[in-house]
C-alpha positions in Angstrom: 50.1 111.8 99.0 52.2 113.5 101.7 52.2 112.4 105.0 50.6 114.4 108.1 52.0 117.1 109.5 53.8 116.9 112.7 54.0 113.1 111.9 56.8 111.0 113.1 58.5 108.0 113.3 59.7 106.2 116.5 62.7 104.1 116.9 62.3 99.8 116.6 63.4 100.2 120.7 60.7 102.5 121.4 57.9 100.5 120.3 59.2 97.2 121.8 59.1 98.9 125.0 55.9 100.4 124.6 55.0 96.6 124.1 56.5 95.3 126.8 55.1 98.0 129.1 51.6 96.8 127.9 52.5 93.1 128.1 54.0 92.8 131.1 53.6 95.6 133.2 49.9 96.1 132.3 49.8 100.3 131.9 46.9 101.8 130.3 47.7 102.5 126.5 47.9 106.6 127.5 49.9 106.2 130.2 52.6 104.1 127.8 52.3 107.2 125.4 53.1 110.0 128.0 55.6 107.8 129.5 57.5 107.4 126.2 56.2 110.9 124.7 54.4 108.9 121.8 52.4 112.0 120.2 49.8 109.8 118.6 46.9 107.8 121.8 46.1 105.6 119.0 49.9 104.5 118.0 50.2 102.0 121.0 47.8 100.1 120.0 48.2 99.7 116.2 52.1 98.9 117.5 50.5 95.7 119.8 47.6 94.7 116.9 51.1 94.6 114.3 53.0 92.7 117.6 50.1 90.3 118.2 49.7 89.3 114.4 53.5 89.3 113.1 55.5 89.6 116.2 58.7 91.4 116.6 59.5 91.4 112.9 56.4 92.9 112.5 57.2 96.2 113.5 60.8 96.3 112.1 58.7 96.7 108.8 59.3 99.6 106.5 56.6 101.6 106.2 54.4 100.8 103.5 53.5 103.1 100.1 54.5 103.7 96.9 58.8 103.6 97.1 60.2 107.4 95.8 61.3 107.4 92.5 64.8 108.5 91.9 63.9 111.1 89.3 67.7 111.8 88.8 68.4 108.3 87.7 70.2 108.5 84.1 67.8 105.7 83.4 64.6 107.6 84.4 65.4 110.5 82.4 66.3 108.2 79.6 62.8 106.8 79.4 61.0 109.6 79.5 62.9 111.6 76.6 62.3 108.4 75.0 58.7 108.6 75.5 58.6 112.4 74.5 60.5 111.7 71.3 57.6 108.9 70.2 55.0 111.1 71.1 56.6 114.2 69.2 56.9 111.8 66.4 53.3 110.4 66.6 52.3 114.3 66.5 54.3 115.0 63.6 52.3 112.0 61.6 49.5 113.0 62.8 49.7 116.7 61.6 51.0 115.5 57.9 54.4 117.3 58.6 57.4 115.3 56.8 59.5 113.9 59.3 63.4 115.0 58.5 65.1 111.9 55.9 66.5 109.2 57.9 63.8 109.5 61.4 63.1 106.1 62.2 59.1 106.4 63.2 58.9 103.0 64.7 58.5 103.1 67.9 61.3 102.1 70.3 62.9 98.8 71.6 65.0 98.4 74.7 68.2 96.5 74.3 66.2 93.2 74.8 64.1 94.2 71.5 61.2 94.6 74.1 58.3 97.2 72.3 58.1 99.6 75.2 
């Protein structure tokens, strides 16, 4: 799932001042968004429920999700010819054909002899 269009992320500084404008100055949560050209109303205040629950090092937080996978990763590539060639193979028993002399059929082991 992609994110939103026009979304955007603001800068650790940006949202500590956005805080502290709240905190200690006491603007309205719209005013701190025009003020700091926060796009999103709502922002500001998931930024002080985040502050208010885990503090500083709260919003210093990546943001949360499923990490991209590095399709280009040797290993990644690796384990997915490896899962094509067992399937191939289970395919080939499966349809009766005679697998070529010398095919091991048993499926395959990392280098810790782990079944994968």
């Amino acid at each position: 799932m992609s994110r939103k269009e026009g979304s955007k992320d603001y800068p650790l500084e940006l949202k500590i001042e956005a805080v502290r404008m709240w905190i200690e100055e006491g603007y309205p949560q719209r005013e701190i968004t025009e003020r700091l050209g926060i796009r999103d109303p709502r922002r500001v205040n998931t930024w002080l429920r985040i502050y208010r629950k885990e503090g500083e090092a709260g919003l210093k937080k990546p943001r949360r999700g499923r990490p991209k996978k590095n399709r280009n990763s040797l290993e990644e590539r690796i384990k997915q010819l490896e899962m094509e060639n067992t399937l191939l193979k289970a395919l080939a028993i499966e349809l009766g054909e005679e697998l070529p002399e010398g095919l091991d059929i048993r499926p395959s082991t990392d280098t810790e002899g782990n079944s994968k």
